[in-house]
N, C-alpha and C positions, 0 to 999 in steps of 0.2 A: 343217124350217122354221126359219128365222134369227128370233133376239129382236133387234131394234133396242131403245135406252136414246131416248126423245124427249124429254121433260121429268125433271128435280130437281128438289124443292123443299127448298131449305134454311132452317131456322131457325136465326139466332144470336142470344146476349143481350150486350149491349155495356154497359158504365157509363155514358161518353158519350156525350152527343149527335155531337161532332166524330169520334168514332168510326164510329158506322153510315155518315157521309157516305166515310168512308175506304174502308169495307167493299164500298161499293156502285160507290165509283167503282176500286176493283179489280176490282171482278166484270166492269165493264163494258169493261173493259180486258183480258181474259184472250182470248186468242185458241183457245182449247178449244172454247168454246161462246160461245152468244148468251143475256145474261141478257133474258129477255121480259118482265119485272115482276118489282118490287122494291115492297117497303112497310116503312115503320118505323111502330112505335109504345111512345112512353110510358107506361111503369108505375108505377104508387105503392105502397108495401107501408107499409100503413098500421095504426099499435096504437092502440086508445082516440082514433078519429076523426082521430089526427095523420100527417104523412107524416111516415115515418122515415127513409125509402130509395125510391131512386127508381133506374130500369133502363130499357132502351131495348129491343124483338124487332125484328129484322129480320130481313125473309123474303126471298129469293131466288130466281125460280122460271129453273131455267136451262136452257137448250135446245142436245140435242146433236143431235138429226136434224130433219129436215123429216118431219110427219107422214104426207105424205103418199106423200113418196120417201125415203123414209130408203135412206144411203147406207153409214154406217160402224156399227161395231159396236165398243159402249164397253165397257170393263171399268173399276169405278168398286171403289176398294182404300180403307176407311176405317181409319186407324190412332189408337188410343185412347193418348193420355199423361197418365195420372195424375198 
């Protein structure tokens, strides 16, 4: 029995707001897959009621098969740089 890969979900954290738009509009440009929905949202990290710092999540949900005919068979290699 073959595993088909249909959906990723990725989550990144960005500084910028002009950043997630970068991220998203790469994603949507990758000819690998098909991003199906994307979301950002704004964080506040906040000491003694104030905002001290502020951070952007962006989710990426990306699609490599058709669920219902999946055709190719992914192999997804993640490489960590400290």
């Amino acid at each position: 029995m073959a595993k088909y890969l249909i959906d990723v979900v990725e989550t990144y954290r960005v500084d910028q707001e002009f950043e997630t738009e970068s991220l998203i509009d790469t994603a949507k440009q990758a000819p690998n897959y098909e991003l199906v929905k994307h979301a950002c949202e704004k964080k506040e990290v906040k000491q003694k009621g104030e905002v001290v710092d502020e951070y952007f999540v962006v989710k990426l949900v990306k699609r490599f098969n058709n669920p219902k005919e999946p055709t190719d068979i992914i192999h997804i290699d993640y490489e960590v740089q400290g």
